[in-house]
N, C-alpha and C positions, 0 to 999 in steps of 0.2 A: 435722409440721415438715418443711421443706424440707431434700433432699438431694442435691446435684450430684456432679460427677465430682471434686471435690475432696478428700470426705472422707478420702480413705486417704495424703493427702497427710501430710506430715512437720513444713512452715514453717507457725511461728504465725500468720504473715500469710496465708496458705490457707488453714488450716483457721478464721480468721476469718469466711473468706464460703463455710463450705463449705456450709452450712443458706441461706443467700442465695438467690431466689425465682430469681435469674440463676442460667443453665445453666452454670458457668463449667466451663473443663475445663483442666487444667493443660497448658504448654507439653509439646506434644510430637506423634509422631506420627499421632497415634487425630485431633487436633486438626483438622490439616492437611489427614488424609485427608479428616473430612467436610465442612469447607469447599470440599475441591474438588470432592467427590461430589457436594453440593446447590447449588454453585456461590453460595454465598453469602460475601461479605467479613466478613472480621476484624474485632473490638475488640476489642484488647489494651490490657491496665490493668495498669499496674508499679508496685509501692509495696512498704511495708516495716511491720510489724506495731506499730513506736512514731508511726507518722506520723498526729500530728494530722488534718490534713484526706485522709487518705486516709479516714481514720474518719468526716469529717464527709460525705466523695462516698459512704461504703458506704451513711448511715444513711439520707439524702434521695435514693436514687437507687436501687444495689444491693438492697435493701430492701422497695423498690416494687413495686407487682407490675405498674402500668403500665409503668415501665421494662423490667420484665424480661420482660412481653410484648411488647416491642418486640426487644428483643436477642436472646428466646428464637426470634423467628418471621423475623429478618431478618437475625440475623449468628449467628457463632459468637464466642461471648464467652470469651479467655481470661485468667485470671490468671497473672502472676508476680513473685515476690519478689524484688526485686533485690538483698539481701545473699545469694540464691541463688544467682541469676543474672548478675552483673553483666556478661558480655557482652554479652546480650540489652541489658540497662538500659543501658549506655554505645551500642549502635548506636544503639539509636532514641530515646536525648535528645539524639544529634546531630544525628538529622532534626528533632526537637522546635525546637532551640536554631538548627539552619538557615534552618526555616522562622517561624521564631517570633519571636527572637532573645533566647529565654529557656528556661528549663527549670525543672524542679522534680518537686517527689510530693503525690498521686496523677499519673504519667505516662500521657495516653490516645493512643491512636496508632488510628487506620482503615486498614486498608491489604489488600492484595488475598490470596485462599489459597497466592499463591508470596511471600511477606513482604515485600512493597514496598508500602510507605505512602502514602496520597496527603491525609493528614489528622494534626496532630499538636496538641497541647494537654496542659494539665493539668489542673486542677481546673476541674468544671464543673457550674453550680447544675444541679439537674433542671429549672427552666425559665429563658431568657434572664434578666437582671436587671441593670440600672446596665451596659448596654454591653456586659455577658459574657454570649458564647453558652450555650444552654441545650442542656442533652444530651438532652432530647424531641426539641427541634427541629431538632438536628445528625442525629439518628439519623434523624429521617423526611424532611430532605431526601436523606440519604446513600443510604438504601432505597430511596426514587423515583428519584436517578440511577443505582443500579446496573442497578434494570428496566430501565429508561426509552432509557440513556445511558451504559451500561459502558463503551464507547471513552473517554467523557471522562476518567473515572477511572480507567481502566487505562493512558492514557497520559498522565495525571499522574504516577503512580506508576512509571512509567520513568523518567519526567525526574527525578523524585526520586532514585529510585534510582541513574541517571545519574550526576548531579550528587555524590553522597556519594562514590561510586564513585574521580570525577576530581578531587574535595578529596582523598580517601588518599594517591591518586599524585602531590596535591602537595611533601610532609614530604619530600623528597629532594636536599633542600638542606645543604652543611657546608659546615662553615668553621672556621678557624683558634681553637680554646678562648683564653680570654685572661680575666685579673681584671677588663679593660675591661666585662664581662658584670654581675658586681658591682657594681661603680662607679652602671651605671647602675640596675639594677635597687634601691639605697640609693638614689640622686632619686628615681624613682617613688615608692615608700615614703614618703619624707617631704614629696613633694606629699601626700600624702593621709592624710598623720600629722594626729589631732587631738590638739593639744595641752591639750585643756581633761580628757579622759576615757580618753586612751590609744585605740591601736585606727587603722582607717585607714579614711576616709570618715565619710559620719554611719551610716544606721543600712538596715538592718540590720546589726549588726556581729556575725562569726566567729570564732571563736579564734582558728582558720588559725597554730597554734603551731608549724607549722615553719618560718613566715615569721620570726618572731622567733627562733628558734635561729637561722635564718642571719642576722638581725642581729647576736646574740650572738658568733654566732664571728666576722663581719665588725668586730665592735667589738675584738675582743680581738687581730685580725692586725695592723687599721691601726692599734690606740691611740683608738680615733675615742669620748669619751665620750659627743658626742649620739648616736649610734648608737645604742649601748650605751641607753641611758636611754628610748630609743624605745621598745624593747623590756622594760623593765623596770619602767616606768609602764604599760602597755600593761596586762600580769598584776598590775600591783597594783591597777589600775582595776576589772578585769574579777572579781579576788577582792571587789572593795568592792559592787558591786551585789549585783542577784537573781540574775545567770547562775550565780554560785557559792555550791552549797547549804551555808549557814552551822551549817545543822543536824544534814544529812548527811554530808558532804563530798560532790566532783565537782562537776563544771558539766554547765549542759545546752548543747542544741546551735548555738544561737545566739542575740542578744538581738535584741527589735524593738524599739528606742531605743538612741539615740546614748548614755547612761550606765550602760551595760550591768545596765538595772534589771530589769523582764520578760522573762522568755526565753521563748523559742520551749522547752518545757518538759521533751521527750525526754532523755534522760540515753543518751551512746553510749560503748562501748566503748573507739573509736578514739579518740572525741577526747580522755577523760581520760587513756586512755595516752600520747597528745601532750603533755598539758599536764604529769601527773606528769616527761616526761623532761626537758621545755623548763623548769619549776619547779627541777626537780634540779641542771641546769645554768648559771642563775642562781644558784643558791647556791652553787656553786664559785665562780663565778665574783667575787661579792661578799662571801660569807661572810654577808649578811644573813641573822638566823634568821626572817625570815618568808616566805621562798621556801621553807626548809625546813617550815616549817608548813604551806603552801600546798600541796608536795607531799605530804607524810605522810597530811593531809586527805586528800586525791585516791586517795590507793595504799592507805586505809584503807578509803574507799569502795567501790574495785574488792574489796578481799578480803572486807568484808564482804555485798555485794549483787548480785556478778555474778560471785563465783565457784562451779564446779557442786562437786559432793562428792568429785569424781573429780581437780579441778583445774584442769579448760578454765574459759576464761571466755565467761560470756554476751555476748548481742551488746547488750543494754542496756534499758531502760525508756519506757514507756510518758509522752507527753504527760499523757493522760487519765486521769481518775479519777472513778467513782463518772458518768459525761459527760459530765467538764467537765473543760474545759481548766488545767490549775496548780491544780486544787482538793487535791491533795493536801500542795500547800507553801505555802497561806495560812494565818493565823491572826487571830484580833482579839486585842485586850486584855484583854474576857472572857475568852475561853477561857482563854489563857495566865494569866492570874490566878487563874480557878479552875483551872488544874493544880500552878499553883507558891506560892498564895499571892498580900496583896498586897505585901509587902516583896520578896522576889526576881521577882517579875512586873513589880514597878514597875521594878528593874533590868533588867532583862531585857529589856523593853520600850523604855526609853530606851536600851539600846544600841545595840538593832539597829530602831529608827526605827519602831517598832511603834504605830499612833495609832488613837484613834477612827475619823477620816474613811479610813483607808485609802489603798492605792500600788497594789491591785490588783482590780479588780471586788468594792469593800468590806471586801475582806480586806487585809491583809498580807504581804509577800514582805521576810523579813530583811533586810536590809543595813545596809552602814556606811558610807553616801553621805557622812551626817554626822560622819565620822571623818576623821584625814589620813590619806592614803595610808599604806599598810605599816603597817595598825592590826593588834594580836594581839589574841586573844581573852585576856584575865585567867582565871586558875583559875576563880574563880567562875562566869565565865560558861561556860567550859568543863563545869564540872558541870552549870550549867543546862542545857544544851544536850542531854547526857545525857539527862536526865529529857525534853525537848520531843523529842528523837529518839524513843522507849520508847514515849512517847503517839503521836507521828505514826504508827507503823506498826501500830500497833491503830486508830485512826481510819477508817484510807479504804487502798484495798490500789489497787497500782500492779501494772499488768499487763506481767510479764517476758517480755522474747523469749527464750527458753534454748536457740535455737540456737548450737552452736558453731563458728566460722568460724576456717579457718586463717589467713587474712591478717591478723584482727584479734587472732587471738591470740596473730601472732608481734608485733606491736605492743607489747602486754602484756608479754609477754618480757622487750623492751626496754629496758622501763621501769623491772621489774623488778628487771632487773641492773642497770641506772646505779643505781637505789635501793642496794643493794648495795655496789655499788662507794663509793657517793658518804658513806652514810652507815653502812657495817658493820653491819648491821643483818642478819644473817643468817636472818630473815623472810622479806626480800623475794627474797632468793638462793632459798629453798625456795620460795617463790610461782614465780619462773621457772620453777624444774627442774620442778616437778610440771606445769607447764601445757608444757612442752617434752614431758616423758614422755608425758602424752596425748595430745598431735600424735601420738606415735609410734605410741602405740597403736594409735589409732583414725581417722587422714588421713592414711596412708600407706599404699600398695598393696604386694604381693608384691614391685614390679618398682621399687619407691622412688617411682613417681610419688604425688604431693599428688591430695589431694581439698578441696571447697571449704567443705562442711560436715557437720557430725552432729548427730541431734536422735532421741532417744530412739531411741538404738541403733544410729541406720545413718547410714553416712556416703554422702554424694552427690556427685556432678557433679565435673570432670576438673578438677584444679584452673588456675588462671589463673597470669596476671603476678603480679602481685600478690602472691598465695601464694608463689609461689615467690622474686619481688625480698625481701619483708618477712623470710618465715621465712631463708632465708639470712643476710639482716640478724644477724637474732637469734641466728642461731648461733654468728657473727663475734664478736658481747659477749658470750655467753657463754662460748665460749672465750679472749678478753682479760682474763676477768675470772674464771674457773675453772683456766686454763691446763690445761682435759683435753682432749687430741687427741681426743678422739670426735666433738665438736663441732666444730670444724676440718674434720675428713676428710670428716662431714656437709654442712657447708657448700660444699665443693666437688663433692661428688657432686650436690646440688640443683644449685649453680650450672652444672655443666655439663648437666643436664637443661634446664634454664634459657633455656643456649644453645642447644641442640640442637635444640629445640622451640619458641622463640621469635623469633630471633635473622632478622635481617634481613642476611645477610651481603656482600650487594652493597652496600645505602645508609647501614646503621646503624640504630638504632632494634628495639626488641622490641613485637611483635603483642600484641595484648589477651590473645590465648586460642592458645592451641597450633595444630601445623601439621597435628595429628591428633584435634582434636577438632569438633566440630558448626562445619558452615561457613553463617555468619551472613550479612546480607546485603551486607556487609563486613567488613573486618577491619579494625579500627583498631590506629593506634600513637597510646596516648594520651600525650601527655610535658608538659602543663600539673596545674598540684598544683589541686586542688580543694579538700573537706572534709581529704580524704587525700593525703598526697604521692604524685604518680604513681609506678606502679610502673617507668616505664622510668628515673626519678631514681634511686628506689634500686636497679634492680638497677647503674645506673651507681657509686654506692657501690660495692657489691658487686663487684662488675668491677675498680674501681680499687686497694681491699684485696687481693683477690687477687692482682693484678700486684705488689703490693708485697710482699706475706707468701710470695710464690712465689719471686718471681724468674724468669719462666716468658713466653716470647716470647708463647704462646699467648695468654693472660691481657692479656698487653699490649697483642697487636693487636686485641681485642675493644675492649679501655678506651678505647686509640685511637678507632676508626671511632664508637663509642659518641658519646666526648665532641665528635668534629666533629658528626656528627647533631644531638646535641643545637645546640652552637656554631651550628647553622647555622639553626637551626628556632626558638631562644627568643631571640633578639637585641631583637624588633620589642617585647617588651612583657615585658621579664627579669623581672618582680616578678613573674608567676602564676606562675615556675619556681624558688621558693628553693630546695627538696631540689637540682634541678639544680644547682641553685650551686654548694651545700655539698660536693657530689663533685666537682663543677670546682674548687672552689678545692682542695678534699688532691690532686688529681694533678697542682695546679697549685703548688703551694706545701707538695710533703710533708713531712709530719712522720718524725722519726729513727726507724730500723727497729733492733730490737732481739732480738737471738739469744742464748738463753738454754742452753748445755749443760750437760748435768747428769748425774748419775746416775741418780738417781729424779726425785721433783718439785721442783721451786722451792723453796728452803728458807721454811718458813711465817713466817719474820720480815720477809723478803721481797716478800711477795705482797700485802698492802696497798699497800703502797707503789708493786709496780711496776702492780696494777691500776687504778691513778688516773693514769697518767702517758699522756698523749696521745700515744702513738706506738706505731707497727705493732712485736709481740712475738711471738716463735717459739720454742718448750720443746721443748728436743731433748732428748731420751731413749733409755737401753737399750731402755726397751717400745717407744716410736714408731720409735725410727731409720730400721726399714727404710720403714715406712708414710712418712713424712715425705719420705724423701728421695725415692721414685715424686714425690710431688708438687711438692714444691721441690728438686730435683737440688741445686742450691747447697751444700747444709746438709751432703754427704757430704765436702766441705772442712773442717768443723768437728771437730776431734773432742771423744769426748766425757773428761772427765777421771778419774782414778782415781778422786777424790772431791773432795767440793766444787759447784763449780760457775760455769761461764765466764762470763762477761758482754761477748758481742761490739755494738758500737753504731755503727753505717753511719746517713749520710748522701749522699744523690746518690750512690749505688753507691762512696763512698770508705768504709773502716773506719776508726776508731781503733784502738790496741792493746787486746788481751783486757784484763780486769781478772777479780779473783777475791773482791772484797769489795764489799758494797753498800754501803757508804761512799766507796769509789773514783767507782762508778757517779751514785752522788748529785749527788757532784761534776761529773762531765760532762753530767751533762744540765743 
């Protein structure tokens, strides 16, 4: 059996192709030297261990031993893992999407032993076919111009380089924050609202659930009920197809048809901790209990199939099965008859549109197309489901990625804690902390800096934006919704590493990757949301909370220069930037700050109540006093009372009077 420089590696996605006929050698030094040593050009291949067709480029291609006598004799082939890496993976799908005017995984990039590209793509048959280049034929004319014609390529790969270079130094635009940003990024949206399936455009269609919380909360500022409905047809649509496993719970990662029936099959991390918070916050919002089902489903899934023993959660599941695409979530009527019988098969089958001819290469993919919108499951079926769960996962095994990633874990958090909050359920409270405790453990260094992941034992690589905008996030609700200063104090110790190490403080805007870690072939400020809300969105969250829960000039001039950056840089096309929004709109329209002094904690009849209530809250205490007040000096004007406990409530820097009863309080908000 074949064995590369891969094997000793960590990421499921490496050690995939570590027996691969190709020399692959993982990013890094040893790489670079001997590309330059034998003066040979790069192929670097980025992808991620659930990705379908990266699976399908390894098996026709990677595999091969004609390709890999090609790659082994004319380039240095290396792999990496973009939930590793994602510096690496964001520079060069910019050149991908510059030169291309698209992107995606498997990502292939050519480019020279000092990392300038002069060739970018993604998925590529082993031989040309229907118009698409062929990775034989790429690779051997790219070998004969290196011989041949290295100038050519070498000063392609400047002007590439070039060019990304003087795109960066464009982001240096502000302007004046305004709801006007809102406004219009709602038209965009509902140009490309379909109103037959929910969702925006036709197909492929995305979750993209942080688009819909900022409809959410856009609906619930202005009163606007189509808004609102946008977004709340959209998750009930998206629950009625195949993307949401009716068996399992969660969705997968996106659907290829406009009625969100076949998905693109990967089951991730990030996105059901999207959907569980944006799920959550629908059901406040309507009180409908099928948002609440919708999420429960979701935050059932994550504990049950992607959480480790320890508490992290995994980074998510495999397309393939047995290798084949979705063969692990088809079924016929056979089958399912003889597992259940024909009386509950016959039901079971007519509910969720199970037929002879089939929805999906013969098989079956559950839904309830044929239902109206915001259908529940009945007990019955509920049970049934049970039992098709129990058989599915003896049938066919789905290959887990169980790296643990801090950014998606602080996602998880979350979601978590709104579960918590939203629905007292003190599960999902303990699902947080244990998955916060492991951060702690095991992605934090001696000196508090983040690391980016852990996978059997060791944790790796300096951590990013991301890490650091998310997990702050999370530290933020879990403090609003715990009221322990630990979490608090936590949150601003990141976010000042945050700044300190990302922070662009002449134009605004935070760098992908720190000012002291591996310097790439640029540095990007990414601030458009993709899969994920960009991290420069939330750390603008973050930024904006702290100015508020501080009171702290510093804190403010950050939120400031932040929110112009942004202001000035998402105007042309406001709908890729909701997270943006959603921090523009609280520093633009804040909610009521609330100081809580006490003796000890919050009194527990209390704390329901004040952990649901949308507004910035501070628990001052004999334990915290002094700690609190280093961070928000303010708070040493409060004092604390003999017993009891104060309830101060500010708006736009004016107070009302103290109260000492949560009955009083009720009343003013």
């Amino acid at each position: 059996m074949h064995e590369n420089h891969l094997i000793h590696e960590k990421s499921p996605y490496l050690l995939q192709h570590a027996h691969n006929p190709v020399d692959w050698y993982p990013w890094g030094p040893e790489a670079f030297r001997v590309a330059k040593q034998n003066n040979l050009p790069i192929f670097l291949s980025i992808g991620y261990s659930t990705c379908h067709w990266c699976h399908v480029m390894e098996h026709e291609s990677f595999e091969d031993e004609e390709v890999a006598n090609l790659l082994n004799q004319q380039f240095i082939a290396i792999k990496v893992d973009r939930e590793e890496r994602p510096d690496i993976d964001t520079v060069y799908m910019e050149v991908c999407q510059s030169l291309t005017g698209s992107g995606g995984w498997p990502l292939t990039i050519l480019m020279t032993p000092a990392q300038k590209p002069f060739f970018a793509g993604t998925y590529l048959p082993k031989h040309a076919q229907y118009g698409t280049a062929g990775l034989i034929e790429l690779l051997q004319e790219v070998s004969k111009l290196w011989r041949e014609q290295p100038e050519m390529l070498l000063h392609s790969s400047e002007q590439i380089a070039a060019e990304l270079q003087e795109r960066s130094a464009q982001f240096h635009r502000a302007a004046e924050p305004s709801l006007s940003l809102s406004d219009r990024a709602v038209r965009q949206l509902q140009d490309r609202f379909d109103p037959h399936y929910g969702g925006f455009g036709s197909a492929p269609k995305f979750p993209m659930c942080h688009n819909l919380l900022f409809l959410l909360r856009y609906a619930a500022r202005t009163k606007n009920r189509k808004v609102q409905e946008m977004a709340l047809q959209t998750l009930g649509h998206m629950y009625r197809g195949g993307l949401f496993d009716h068996i399992g719970g969660g969705c997968s990662r996106y659907s290829t048809d406009r009625r969100w029936l076949i998905p693109h099959f990967e089951k991730m991390l990030y996105d059901n901790a999207l959907l569980a918070y944006t799920t959550l916050e629908a059901f406040q919002m309507t009180s409908r209990s099928f948002f609440r089902t919708m999420a429960e489903q979701t935050l059932q899934y994550l504990l049950r199939e992607l959480t480790s023993p320890e508490g992290g959660f995994y980074c998510g599941q495999d397309a393939d099965s047995d290798g084949k695409e979705g063969a692990y979530y088809g079924f016929t009527p056979q089958e399912i008859e003889h597992l259940l019988g024909p009386k509950d098969s016959a039901a079971f089958c007519a509910y969720f549109g199970i037929t002879p001819r089939g929805n999906f290469e013969g098989q079956n993919l559950p839904n309830l197309l044929d239902h109206p919108l915001y259908t529940e499951p009945p007990a019955e079926i509920e049970s049934l489901c049970k039992t098709v769960y129990q058989y599915r996962l003896s049938r066919l095994e789905l290959h887990l990625d169980d790296k643990i990633l801090t950014s998606w874990n602080a996602l998880a958090i979350v979601a978590f804690t709104k579960a918590y909050t939203v629905l007292d359920d003190v599960r999902y409270l303990e699902a947080a902390q244990q998955a916060h405790a492991f951060l702690q453990r095991h992605l934090r260094t001696a000196d508090s800096r983040l690391l980016v992941r852990w996978r059997a034992g060791e944790a790796a690589y300096p951590g990013q934006l991301d890490d650091y905008a998310y997990y702050a996030w999370a530290l933020l609700e879990l403090y609003h919704t715990t009221f322990d200063f630990s979490y608090f104090d936590e949150a601003v110790t990141l976010a000042t590493t945050m700044v300190h190490s990302f922070f662009d403080n002449q134009h605004g805007g935070f760098y992908f990757y720190a000012s002291d870690a591996e310097q790439l072939l640029t540095r990007p400020k990414e601030f458009y949301d993709g899969a994920l809300p960009s991290g420069n969105a939330v750390a603008t969250l973050v930024l904006v909370r702290l100015a508020a829960l501080t009171n702290e000039p510093d804190w403010r001039t950050y939120a400031d220069l932040q929110l112009r950056f942004l202001a000035g840089n998402i105007a042309d096309f406001s709908m890729a930037h909701c997270f943006a929004l959603l921090a523009l709109e609280e520093a633009l329209d804040p909610p009521k700050s609330l100081l809580c002094s006490t003796v000890g904690s919050v009194p527990s009849e209390a704390q329901p109540f004040l952990r649901k209530q949308p507004i910035h809250i501070l628990v001052k205490n004999t334990n915290n006093a002094p700690a609190l007040e280093k961070i928000a000096p303010y708070t040493a004007n409060y004092p604390i009372p003999a017993n009891g406990v104060m309830y101060y409530l500010c708006r736009n820097g004016a107070c009302l009077a103290p109260v000492e009863q949560l009955e009083q309080l009720k009343e003013m908000l």
